[in-house]
C-alpha positions as CSV (number, residue, x, y, z in Angstrom):
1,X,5.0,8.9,15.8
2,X,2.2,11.3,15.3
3,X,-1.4,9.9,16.3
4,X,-4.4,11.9,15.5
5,X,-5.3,10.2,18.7
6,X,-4.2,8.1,21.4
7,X,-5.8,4.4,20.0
8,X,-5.1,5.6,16.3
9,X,-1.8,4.5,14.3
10,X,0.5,7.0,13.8
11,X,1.8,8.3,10.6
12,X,4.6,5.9,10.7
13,X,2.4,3.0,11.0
14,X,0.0,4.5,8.3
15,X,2.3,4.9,5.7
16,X,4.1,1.3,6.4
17,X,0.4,0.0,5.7
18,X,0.8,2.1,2.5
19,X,3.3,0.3,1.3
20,X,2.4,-3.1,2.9
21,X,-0.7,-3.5,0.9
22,X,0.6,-2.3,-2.4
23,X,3.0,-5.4,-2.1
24,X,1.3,-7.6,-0.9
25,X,-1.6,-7.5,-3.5
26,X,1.0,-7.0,-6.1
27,X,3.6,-9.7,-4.5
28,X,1.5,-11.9,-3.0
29,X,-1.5,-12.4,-5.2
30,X,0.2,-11.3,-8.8
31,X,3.7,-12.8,-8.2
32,X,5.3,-9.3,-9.2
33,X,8.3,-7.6,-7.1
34,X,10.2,-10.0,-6.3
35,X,12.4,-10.3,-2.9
36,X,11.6,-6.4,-2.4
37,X,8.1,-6.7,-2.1
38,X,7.8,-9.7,0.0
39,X,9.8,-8.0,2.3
40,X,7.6,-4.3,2.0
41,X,4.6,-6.9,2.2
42,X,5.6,-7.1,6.0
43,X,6.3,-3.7,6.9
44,X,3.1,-3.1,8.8
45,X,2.7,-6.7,10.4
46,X,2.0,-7.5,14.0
47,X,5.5,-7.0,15.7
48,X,7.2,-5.2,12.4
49,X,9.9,-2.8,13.5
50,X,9.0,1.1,13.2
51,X,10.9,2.3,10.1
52,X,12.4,6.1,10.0
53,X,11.1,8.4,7.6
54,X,13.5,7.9,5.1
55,X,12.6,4.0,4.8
56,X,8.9,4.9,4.7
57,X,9.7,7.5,1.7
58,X,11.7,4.7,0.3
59,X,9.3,2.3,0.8
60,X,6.6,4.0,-0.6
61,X,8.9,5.0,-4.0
62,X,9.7,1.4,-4.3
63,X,6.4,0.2,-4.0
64,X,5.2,2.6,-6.4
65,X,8.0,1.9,-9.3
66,X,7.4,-1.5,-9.0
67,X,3.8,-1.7,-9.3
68,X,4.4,1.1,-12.3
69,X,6.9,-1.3,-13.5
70,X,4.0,-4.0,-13.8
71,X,1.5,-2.3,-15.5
72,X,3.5,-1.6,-17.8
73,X,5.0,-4.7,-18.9
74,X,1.7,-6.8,-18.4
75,X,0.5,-8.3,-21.7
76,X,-3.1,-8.6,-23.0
77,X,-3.4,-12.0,-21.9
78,X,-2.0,-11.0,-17.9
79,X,-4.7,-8.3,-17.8
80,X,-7.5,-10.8,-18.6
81,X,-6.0,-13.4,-15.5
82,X,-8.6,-13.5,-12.5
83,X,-7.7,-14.8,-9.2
84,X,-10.7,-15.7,-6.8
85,X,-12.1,-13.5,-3.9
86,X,-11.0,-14.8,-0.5
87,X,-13.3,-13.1,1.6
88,X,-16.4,-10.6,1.6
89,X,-14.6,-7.6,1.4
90,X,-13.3,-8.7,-2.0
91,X,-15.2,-9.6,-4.9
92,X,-15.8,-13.2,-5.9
93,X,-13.7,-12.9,-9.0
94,X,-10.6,-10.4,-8.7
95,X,-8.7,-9.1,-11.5
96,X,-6.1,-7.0,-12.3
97,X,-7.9,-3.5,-12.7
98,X,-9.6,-4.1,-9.3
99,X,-6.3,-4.7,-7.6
100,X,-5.1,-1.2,-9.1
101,X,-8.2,0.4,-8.7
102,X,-8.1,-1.0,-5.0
103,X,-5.2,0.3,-4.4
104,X,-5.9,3.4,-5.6
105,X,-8.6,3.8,-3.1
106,X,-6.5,2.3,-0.3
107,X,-4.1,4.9,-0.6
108,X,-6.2,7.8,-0.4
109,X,-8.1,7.1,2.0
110,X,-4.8,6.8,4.2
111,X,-2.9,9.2,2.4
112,X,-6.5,11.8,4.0
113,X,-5.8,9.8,7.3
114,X,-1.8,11.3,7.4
115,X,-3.1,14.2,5.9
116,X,-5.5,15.4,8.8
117,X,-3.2,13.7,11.3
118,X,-0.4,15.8,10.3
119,X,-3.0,19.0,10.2
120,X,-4.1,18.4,13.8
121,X,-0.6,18.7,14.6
122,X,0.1,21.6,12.6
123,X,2.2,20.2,9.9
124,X,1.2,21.0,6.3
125,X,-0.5,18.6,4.4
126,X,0.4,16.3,1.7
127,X,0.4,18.0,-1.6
128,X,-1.4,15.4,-4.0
């Protein structure tokens, strides 16, 4: 429930966003994960229940096995598929290295945002 201030999500809700992108751009967009990750894909929607900090661990392990899971199975031929940009935060022709690459940047910028949070309340950091 940490905030690093009053309008700001807290940790909780941080991390669930975490894990809600990862499977939705790997669920949603690539068809990978399954069940799981359409579930983890609504983690940090409108109205989602908080999740302990044991889910959000879990969460966050699944998430990440399954989009390892992925890249590793994904033929030639998958990494060339493109899917078009919806919006103009996205480019107009996505593909598979800019979802991971996306990603990537998506989680540390809000893995640094649970980082300083925790810090401003005296808890260690993260340890990358």
């Amino acid at each position: 429930d940490l905030r690093a201030a009053p309008r700001l999500r807290s940790v909780g809700q941080i991390a669930a966003h975490i894990i809600g992108a990862r499977a939705r751009w790997f669920h949603a967009l690539m068809g990978e994960g399954g069940d799981e990750f359409a579930t983890l894909g609504r983690w940090d929607r409108r109205g989602a229940r908080p999740r302990s900090a044991v889910e959000l661990v879990r969460g966050l392990e699944a998430s990440w096995r399954g989009m390892h899971a992925a890249i590793e199975r994904w033929t030639t031929e998958e990494w060339q598929q493109t899917w078009p940009g919806e919006d103009e935060s996205e480019p107009e022709v996505i593909t598979r290295p800019w979802v991971i690459w996306h990603l990537i940047e998506h989680d540390l910028h809000h893995g640094g945002e649970i980082s300083l949070t925790l810090g401003t309340h005296g808890v260690h950091a993260l340890e990358l």
